[in-house]
N, CA, C and O of each residue as an XYZ file, in Angstrom:
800
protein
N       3.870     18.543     -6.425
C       2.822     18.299     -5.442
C       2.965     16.882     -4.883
O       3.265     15.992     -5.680
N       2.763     16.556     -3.469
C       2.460     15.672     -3.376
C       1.838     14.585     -3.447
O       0.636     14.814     -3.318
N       2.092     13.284     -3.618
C       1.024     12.059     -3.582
C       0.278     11.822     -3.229
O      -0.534     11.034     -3.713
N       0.175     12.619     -1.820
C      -0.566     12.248     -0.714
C      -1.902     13.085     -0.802
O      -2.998     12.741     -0.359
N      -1.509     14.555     -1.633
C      -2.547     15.434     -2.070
C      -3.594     14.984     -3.106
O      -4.364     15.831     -3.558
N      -3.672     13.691     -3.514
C      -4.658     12.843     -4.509
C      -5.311     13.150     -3.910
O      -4.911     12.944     -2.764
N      -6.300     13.625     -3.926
C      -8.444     13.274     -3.776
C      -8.589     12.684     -3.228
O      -8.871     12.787     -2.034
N      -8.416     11.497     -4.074
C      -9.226     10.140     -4.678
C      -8.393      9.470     -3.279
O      -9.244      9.303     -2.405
N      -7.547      9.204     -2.980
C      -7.436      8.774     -1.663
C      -7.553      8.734     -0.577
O      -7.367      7.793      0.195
N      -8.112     10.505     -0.259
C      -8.964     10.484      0.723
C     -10.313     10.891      0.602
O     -11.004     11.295      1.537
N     -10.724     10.756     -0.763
C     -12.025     10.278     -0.116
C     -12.458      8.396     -0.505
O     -13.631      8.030     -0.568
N     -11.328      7.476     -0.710
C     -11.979      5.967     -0.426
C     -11.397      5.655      0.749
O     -11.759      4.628      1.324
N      -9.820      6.961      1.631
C      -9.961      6.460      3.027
C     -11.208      6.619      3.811
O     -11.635      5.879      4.697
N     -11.758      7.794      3.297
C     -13.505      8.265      4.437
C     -14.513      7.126      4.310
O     -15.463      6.926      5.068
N     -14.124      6.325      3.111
C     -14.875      5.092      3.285
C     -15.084      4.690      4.499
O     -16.226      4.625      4.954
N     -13.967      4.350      5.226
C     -14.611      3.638      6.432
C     -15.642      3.728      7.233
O     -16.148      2.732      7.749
N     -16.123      5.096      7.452
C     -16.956      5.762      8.163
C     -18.388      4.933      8.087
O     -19.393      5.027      8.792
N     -18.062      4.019      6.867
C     -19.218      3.685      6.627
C     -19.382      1.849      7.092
O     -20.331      1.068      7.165
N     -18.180      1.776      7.284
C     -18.347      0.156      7.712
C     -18.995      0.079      8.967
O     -19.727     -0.911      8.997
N     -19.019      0.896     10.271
C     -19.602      0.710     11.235
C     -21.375      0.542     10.705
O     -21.902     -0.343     11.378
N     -22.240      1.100      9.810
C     -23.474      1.075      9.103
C     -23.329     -0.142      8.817
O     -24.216     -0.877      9.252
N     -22.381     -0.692      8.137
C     -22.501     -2.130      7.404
C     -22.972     -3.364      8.482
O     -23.967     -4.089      8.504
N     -21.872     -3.262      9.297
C     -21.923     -3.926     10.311
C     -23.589     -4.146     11.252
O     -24.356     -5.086     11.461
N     -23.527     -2.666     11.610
C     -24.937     -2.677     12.328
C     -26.392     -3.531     11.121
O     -27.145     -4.397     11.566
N     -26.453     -3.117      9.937
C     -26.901     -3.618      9.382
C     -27.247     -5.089      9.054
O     -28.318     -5.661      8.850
N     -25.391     -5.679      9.087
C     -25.272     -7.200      9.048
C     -25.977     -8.036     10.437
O     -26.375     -9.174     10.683
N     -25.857     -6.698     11.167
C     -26.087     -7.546     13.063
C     -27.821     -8.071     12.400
O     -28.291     -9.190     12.192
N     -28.271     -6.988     12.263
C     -29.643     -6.837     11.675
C     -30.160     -8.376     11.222
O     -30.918     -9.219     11.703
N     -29.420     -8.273     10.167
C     -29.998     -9.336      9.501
C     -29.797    -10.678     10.346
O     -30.570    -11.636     10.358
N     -28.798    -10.569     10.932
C     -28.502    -12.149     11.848
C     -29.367    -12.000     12.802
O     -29.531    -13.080     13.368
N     -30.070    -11.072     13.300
C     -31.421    -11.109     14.263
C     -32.272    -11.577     13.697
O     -32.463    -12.748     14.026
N     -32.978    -11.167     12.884
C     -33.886    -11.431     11.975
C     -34.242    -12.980     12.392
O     -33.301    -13.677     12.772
N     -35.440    -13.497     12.341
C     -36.060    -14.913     12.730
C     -35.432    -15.539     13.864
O     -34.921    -15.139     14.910
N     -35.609    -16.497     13.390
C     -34.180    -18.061     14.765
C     -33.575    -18.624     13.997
O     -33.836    -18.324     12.832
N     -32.616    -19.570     14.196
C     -31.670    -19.958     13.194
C     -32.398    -21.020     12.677
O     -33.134    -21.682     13.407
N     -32.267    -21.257     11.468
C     -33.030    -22.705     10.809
C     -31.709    -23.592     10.697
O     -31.739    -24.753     11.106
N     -30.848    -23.188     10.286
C     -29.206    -24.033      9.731
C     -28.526    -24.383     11.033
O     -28.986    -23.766     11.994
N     -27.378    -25.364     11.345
C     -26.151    -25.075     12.074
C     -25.608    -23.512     12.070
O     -25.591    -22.539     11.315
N     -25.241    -23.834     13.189
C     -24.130    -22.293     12.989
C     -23.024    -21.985     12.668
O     -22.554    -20.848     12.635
N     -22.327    -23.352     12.303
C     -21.352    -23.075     11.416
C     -21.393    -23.000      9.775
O     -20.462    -22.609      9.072
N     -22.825    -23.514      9.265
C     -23.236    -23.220      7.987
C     -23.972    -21.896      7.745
O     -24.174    -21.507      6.595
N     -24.462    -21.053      9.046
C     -25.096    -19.846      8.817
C     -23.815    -18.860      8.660
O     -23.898    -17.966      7.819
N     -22.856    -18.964      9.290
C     -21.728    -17.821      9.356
C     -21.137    -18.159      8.061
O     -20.893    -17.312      7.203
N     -20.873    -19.624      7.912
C     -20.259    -19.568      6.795
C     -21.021    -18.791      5.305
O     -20.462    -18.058      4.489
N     -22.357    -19.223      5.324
C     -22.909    -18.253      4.059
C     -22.774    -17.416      4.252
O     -22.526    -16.828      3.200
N     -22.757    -16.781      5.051
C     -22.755    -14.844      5.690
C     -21.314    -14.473      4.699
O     -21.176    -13.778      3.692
N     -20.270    -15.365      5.586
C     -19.291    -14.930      5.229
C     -18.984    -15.572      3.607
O     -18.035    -15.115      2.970
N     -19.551    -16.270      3.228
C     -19.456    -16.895      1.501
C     -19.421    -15.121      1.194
O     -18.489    -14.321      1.116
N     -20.984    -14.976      1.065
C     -21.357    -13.897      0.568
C     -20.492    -12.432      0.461
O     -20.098    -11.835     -0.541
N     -20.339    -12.052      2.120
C     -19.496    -10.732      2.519
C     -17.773    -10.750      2.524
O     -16.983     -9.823      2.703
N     -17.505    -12.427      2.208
C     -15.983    -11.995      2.336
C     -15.332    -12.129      0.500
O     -14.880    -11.229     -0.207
N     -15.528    -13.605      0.185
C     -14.900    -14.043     -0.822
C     -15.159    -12.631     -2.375
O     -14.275    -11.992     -2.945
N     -16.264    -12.605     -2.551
C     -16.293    -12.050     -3.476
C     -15.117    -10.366     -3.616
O     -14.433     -9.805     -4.472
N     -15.400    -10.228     -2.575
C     -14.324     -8.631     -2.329
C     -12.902     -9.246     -2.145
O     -12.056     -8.486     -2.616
N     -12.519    -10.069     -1.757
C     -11.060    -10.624     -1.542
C     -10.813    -11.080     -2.762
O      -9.858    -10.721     -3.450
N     -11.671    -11.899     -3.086
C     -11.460    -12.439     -5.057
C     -10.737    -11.119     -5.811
O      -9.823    -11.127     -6.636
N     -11.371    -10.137     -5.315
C     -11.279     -8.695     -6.723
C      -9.582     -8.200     -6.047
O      -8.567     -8.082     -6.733
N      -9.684     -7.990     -4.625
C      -8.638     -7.292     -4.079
C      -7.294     -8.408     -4.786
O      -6.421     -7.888     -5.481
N      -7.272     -9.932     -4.512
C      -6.490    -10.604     -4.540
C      -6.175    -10.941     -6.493
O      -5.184    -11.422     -7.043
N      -7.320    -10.504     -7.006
C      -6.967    -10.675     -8.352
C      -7.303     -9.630     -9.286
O      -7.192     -9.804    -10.499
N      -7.788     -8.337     -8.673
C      -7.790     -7.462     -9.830
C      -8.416     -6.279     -8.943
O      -9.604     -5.956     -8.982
N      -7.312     -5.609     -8.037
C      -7.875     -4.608     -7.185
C      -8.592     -3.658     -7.852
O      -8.638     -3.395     -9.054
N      -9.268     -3.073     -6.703
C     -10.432     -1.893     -7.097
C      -9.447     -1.084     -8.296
O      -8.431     -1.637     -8.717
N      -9.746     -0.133     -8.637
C      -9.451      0.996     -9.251
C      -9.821      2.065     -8.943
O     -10.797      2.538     -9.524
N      -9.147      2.804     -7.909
C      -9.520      4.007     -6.649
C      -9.423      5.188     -8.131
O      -9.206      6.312     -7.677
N      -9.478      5.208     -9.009
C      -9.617      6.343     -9.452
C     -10.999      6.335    -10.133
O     -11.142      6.439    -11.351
N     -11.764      6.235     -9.458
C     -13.846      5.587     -9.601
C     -13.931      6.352     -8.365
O     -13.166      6.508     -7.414
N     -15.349      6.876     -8.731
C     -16.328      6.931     -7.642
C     -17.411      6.725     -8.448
O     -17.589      6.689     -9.665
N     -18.456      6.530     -6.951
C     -19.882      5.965     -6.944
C     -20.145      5.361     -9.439
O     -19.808      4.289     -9.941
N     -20.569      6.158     -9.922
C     -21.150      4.984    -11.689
C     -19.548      5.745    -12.311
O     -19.175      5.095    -13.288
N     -18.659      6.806    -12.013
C     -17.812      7.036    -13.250
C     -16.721      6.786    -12.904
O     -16.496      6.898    -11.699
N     -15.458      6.289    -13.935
C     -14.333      6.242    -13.537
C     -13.366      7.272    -14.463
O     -13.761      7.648    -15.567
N     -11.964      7.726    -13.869
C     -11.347      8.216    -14.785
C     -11.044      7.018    -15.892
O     -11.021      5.787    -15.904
N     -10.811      8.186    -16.875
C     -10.222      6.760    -18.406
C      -8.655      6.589    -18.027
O      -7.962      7.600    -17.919
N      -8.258      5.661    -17.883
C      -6.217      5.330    -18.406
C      -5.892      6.206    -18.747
O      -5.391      7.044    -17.997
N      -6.021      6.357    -19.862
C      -4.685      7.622    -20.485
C      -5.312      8.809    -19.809
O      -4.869      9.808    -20.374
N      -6.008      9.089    -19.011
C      -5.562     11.139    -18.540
C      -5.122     10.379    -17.230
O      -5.599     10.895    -16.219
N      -4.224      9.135    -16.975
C      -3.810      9.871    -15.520
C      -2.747     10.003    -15.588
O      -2.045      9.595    -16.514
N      -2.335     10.683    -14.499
C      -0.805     11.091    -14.221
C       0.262     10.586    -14.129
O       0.002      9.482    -13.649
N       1.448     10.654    -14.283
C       2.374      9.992    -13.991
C       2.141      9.296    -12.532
O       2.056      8.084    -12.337
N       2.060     10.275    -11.601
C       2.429     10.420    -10.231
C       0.803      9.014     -9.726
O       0.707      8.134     -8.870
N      -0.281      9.619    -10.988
C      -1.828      8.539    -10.234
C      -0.952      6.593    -10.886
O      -1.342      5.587    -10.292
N      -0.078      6.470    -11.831
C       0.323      5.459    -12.060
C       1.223      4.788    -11.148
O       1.530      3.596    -11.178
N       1.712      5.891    -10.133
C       2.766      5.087     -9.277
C       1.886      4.892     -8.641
O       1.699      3.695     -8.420
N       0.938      5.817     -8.041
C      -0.016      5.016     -7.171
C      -0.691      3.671     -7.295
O      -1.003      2.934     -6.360
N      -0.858      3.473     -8.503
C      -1.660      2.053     -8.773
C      -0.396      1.078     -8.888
O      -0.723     -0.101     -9.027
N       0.599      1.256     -8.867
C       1.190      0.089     -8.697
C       1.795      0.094     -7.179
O       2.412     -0.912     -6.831
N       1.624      1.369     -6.096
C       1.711      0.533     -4.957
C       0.247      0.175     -4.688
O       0.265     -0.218     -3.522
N      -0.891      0.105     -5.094
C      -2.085     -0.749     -5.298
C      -1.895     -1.877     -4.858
O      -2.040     -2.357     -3.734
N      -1.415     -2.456     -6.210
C      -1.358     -3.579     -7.125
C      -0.186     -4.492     -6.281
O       0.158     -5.324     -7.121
N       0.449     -4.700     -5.271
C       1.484     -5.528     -4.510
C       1.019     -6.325     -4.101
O      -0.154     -6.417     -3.737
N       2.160     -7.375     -4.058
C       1.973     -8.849     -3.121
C       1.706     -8.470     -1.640
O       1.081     -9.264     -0.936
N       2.326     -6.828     -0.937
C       2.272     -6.414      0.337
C       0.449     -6.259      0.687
O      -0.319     -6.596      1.587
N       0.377     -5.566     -0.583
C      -1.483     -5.440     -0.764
C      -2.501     -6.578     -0.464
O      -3.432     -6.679      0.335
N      -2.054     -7.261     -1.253
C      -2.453     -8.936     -0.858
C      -2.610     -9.593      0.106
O      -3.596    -10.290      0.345
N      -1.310     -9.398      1.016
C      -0.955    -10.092      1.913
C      -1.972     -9.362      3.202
O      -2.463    -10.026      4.115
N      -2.147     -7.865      3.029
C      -3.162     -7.140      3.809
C      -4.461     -7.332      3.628
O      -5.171     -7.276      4.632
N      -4.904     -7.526      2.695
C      -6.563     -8.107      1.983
C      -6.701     -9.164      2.446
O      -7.795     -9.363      2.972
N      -5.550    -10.450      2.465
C      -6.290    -11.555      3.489
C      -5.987    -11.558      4.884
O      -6.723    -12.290      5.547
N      -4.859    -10.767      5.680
C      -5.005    -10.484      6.899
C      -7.012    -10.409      7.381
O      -7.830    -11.166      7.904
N      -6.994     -8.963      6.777
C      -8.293     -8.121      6.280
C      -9.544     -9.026      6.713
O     -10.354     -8.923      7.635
N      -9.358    -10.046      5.572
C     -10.621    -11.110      5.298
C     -10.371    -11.853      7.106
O     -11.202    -11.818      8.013
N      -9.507    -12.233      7.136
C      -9.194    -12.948      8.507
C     -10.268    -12.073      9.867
O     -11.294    -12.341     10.492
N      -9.416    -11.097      9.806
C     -10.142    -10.291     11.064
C     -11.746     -9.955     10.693
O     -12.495     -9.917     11.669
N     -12.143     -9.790      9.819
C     -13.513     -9.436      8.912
C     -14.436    -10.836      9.680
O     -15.354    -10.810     10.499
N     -13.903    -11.718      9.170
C     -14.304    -12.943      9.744
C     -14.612    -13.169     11.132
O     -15.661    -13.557     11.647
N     -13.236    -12.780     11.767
C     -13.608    -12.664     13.405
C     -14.918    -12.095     13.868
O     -15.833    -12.644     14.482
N     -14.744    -10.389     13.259
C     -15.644     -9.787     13.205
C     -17.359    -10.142     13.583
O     -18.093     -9.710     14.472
N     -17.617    -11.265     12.309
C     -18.475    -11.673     11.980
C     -19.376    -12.736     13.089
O     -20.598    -12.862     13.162
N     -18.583    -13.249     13.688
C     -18.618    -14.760     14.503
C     -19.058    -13.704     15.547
O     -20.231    -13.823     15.902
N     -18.354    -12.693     16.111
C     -18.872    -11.967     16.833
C     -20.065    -11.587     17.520
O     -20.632    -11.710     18.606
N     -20.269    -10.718     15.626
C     -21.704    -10.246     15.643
C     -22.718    -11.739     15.377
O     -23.759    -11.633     16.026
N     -22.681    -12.381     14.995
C     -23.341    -13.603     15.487
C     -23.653    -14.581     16.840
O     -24.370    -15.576     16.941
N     -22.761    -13.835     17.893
C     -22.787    -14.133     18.529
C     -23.732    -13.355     19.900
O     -24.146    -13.726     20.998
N     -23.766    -12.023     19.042
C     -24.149    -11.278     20.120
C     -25.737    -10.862     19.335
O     -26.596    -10.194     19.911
N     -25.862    -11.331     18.136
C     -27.176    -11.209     17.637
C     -28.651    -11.816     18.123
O     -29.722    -11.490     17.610
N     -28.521    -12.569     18.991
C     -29.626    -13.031     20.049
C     -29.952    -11.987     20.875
O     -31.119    -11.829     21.235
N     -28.982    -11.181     21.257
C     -29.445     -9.812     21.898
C     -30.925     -9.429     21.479
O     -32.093     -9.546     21.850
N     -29.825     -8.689     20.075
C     -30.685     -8.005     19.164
C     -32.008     -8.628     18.216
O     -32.729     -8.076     17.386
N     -31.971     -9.902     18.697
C     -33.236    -10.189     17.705
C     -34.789     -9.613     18.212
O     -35.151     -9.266     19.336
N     -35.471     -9.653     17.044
C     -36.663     -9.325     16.343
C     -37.515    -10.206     16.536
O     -38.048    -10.676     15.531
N     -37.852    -10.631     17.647
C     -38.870    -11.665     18.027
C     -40.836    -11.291     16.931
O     -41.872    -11.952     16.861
N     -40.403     -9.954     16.329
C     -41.625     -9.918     15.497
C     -41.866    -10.257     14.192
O     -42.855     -9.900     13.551
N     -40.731    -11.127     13.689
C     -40.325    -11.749     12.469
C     -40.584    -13.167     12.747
O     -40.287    -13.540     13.882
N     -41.137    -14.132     11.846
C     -41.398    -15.341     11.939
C     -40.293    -15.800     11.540
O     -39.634    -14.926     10.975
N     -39.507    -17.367     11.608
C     -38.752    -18.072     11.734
C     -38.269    -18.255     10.469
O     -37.157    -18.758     10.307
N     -39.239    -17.772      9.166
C     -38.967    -18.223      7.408
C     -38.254    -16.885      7.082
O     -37.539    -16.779      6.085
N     -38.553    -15.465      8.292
C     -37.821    -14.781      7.440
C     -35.780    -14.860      7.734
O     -34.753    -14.350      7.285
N     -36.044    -15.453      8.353
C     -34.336    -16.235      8.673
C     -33.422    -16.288      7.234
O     -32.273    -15.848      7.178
N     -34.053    -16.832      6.219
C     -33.075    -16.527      4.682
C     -32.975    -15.465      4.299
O     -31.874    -15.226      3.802
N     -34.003    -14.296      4.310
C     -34.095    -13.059      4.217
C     -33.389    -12.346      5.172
O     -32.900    -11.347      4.645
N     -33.052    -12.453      6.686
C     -32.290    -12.300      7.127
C     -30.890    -12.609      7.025
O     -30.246    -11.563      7.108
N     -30.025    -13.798      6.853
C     -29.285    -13.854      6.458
C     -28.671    -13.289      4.874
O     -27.559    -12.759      4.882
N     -29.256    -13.389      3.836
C     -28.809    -12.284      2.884
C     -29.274    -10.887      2.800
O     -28.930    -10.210      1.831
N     -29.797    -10.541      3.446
C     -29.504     -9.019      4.431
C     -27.678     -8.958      5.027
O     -26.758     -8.148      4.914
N     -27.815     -9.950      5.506
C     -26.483     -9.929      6.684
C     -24.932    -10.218      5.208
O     -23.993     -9.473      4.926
N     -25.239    -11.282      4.755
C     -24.504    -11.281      3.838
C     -24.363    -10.045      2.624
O     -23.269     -9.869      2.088
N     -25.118     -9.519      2.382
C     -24.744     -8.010      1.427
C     -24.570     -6.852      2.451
O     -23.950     -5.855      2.080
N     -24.903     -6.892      3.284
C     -24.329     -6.016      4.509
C     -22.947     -5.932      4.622
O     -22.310     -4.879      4.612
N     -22.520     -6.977      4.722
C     -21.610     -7.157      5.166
C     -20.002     -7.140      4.267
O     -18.900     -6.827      4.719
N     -20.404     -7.642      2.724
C     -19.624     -7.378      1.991
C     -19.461     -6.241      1.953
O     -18.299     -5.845      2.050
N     -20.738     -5.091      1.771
C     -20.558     -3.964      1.580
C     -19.437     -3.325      2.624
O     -18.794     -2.295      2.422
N     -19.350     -4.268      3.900
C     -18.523     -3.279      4.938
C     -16.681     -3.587      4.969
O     -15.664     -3.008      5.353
N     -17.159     -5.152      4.156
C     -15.412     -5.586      3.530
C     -15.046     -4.559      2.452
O     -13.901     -4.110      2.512
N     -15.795     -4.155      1.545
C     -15.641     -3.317      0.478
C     -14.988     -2.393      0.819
O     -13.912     -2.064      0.318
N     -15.744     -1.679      2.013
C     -15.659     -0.332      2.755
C     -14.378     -0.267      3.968
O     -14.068      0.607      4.778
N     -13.965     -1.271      3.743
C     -13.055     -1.915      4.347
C     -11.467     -1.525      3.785
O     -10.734     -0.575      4.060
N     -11.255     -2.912      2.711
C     -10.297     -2.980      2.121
C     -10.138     -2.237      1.109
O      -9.172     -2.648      0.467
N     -10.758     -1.059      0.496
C     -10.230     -0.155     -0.637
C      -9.328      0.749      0.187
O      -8.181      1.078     -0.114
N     -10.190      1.196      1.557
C      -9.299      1.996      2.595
C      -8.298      1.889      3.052
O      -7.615      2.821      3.476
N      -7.881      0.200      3.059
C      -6.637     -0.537      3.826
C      -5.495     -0.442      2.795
O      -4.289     -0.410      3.043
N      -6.252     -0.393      1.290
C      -5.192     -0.512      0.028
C      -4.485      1.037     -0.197
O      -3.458      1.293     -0.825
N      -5.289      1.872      0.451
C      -4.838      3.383      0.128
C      -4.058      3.539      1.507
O      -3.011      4.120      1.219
N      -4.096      3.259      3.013
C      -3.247      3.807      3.947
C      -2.181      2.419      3.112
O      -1.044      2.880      3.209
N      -2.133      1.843      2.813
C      -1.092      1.481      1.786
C      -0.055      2.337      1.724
O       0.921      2.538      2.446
N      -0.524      2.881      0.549
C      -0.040      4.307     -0.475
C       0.240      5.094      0.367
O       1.430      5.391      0.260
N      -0.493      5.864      1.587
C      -0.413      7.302      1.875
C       0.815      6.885      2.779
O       1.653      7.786      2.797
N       1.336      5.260      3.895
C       2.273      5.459      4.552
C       3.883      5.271      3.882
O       4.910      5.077      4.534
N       3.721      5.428      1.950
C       4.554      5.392      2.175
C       5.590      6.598      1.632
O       5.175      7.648      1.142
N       7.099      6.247      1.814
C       7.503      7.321      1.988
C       8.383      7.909      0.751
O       9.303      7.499      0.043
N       7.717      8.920      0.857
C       8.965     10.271     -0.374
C       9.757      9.131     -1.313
O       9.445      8.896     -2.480
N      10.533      8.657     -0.792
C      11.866      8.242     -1.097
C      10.950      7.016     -2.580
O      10.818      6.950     -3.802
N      10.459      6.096     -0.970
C      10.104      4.898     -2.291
C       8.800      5.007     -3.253
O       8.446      4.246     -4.154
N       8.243      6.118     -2.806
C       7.613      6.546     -4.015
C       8.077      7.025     -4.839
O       7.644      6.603     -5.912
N       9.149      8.109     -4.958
C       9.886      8.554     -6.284
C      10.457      7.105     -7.276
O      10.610      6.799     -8.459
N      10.659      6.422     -5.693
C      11.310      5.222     -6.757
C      10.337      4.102     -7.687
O      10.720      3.515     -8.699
N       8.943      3.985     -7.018
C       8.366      3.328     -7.638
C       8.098      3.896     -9.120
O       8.093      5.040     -9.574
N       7.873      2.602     -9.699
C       7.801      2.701    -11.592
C       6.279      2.600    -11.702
O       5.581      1.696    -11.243
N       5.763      3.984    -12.583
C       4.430      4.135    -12.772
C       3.812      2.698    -13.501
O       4.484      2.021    -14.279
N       2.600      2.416    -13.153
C       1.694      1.414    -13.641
C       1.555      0.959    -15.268
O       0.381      1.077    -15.620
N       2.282      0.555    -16.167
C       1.817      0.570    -17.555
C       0.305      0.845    -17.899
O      -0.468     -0.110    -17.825
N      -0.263      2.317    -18.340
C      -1.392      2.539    -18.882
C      -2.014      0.772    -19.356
O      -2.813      0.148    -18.658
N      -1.511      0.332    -20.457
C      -2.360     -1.017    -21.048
C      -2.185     -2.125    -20.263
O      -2.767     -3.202    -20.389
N      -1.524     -1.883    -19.608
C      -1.828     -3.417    -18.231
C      -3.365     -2.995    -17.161
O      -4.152     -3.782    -16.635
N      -3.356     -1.418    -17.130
C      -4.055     -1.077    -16.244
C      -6.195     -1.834    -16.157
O      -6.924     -2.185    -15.229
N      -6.330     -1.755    -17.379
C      -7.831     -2.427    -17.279
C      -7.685     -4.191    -17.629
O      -8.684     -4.753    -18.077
N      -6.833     -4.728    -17.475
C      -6.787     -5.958    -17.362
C      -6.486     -6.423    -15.770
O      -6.846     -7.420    -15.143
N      -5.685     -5.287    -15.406
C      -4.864     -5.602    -13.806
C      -5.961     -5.640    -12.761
O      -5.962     -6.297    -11.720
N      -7.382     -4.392    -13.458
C      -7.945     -3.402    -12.188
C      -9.718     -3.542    -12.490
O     -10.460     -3.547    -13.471
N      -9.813     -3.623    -11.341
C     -11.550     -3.511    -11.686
C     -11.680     -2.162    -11.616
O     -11.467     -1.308    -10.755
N     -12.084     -2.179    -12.734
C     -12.913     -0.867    -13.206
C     -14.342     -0.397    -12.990
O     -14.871     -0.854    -14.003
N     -15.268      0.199    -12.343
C     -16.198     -0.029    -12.483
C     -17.127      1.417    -12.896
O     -16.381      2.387    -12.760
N     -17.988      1.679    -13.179
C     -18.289      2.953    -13.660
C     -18.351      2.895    -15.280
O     -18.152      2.013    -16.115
N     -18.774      4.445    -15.322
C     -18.899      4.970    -16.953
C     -17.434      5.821    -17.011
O     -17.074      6.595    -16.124
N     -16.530      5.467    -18.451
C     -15.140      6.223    -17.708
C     -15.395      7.424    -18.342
O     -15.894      7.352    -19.465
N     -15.164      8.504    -17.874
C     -14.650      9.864    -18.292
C     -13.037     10.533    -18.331
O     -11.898     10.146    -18.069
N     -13.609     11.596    -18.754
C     -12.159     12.282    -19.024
C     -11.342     13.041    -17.779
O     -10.120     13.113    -17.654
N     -12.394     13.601    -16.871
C     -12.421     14.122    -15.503
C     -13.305     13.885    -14.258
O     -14.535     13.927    -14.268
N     -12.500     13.623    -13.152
C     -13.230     12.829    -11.885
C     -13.602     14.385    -11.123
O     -14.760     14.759    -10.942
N     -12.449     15.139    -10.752
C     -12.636     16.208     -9.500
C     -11.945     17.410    -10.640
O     -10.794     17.494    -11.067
N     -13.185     18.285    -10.920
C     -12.978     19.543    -11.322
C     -11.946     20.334    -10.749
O     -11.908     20.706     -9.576
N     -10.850     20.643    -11.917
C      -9.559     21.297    -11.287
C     -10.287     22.872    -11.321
O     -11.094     23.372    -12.105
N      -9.629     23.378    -10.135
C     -10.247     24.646     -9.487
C      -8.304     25.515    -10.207
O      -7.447     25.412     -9.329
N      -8.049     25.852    -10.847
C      -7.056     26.387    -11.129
C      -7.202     27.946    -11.042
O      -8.023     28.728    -11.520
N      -5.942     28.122    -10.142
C      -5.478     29.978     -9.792
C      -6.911     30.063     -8.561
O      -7.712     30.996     -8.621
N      -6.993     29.302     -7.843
C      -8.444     29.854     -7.030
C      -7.828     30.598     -5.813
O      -8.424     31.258     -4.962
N      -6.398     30.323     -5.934
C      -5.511     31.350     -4.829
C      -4.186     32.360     -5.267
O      -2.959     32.443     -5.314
N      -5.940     33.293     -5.641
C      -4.935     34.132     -6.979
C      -4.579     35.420     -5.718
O      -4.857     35.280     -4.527
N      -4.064     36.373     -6.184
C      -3.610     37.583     -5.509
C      -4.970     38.263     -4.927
O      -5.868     38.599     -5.698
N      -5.060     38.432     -3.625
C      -6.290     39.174     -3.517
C      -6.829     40.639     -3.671
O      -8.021     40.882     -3.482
């Protein structure tokens, strides 16, 4: 079977679907009051908040796409084939895309700050401006999140036959030191449906 037939990779590519929410959300919060700070100290907390912490994990201990929402699979039931996947994860190429990532994320951001005077909320008083901004800042990580797990898997899915056979599966005991783990782990993520295309 193919690699590409993992699950688990497409559904943290459908992630994205959800960064446009993040975003609108983050706009949100940068409406919210009038600015009390400079504006190069308001974007910058925004972005403290929504960039570093998700680039920290990507750049030093990527997600672990074999999680969803509280459970993760355990190490030892995965596959040969889910170990090559985590080590095209786990690359300096990966890296090098996570801070591209953070870069444009950033742009992003200055953006929607820019165009958030539009959208402000003239029915919010001027104090809720901190409350607005960490609105905007967990918004917004959430949409780096929603972001770069997706960017780490079209990773994986573009690449090809060849250098995937060749890649060397992930060492099981490197794997929860390498990977953020997050969840309760179990034994099974996606109920195998076996013979469900039996003879009719």
């Amino acid at each position: 079977m193919s690699f590409r037939s993992e699950p688990m990779l497409w559904i943290h590519l459908s992630g994205l679907a959800v960064v446009p929410i993040c975003l609108e959300l983050c706009l949100l919060g940068l409406a919210l009051g009038d600015p009390i700070f400079p504006v190069w100290l308001e974007v910058s907390l925004v972005a403290a908040i929504g960039v570093v912490p998700v680039l920290w994990m990507q750049l030093q201990r990527p997600f672990y796409i074999f999680a969803i929402l509280a459970i993760a699979l355990k190490q030892e039931k995965l596959t040969t084939q889910q170990c090559q996947i985590l080590s095209l994860i786990n690359t300096r190429v990966n890296k090098i895309l996570a801070l591209v990532a953070a870069v444009l994320l950033v742009t992003v951001l200055w953006q929607l700050y820019q165009i958030a005077p539009v959208a402000a909320l003239d029915l919010f008083p001027s104090k809720w401006r901190v409350l607005g901004l960490l609105l905007a800042g967990c918004s917004f990580a959430l949409g780096n999140l929603f972001f770069q797990i997706p960017l780490s898997v079209v990773r994986v899915l573009v690449t090809s036959d060849a250098e995937f056979a060749a890649t060397k599966p992930y060492s099981q005991e490197k794997i929860a030191p390498d990977f953020t783990i997050l969840g309760l782990q179990v034994n099974q993520l996606i109920p195998k449906f076996a013979n469900t295309h039996t003879e009719n």
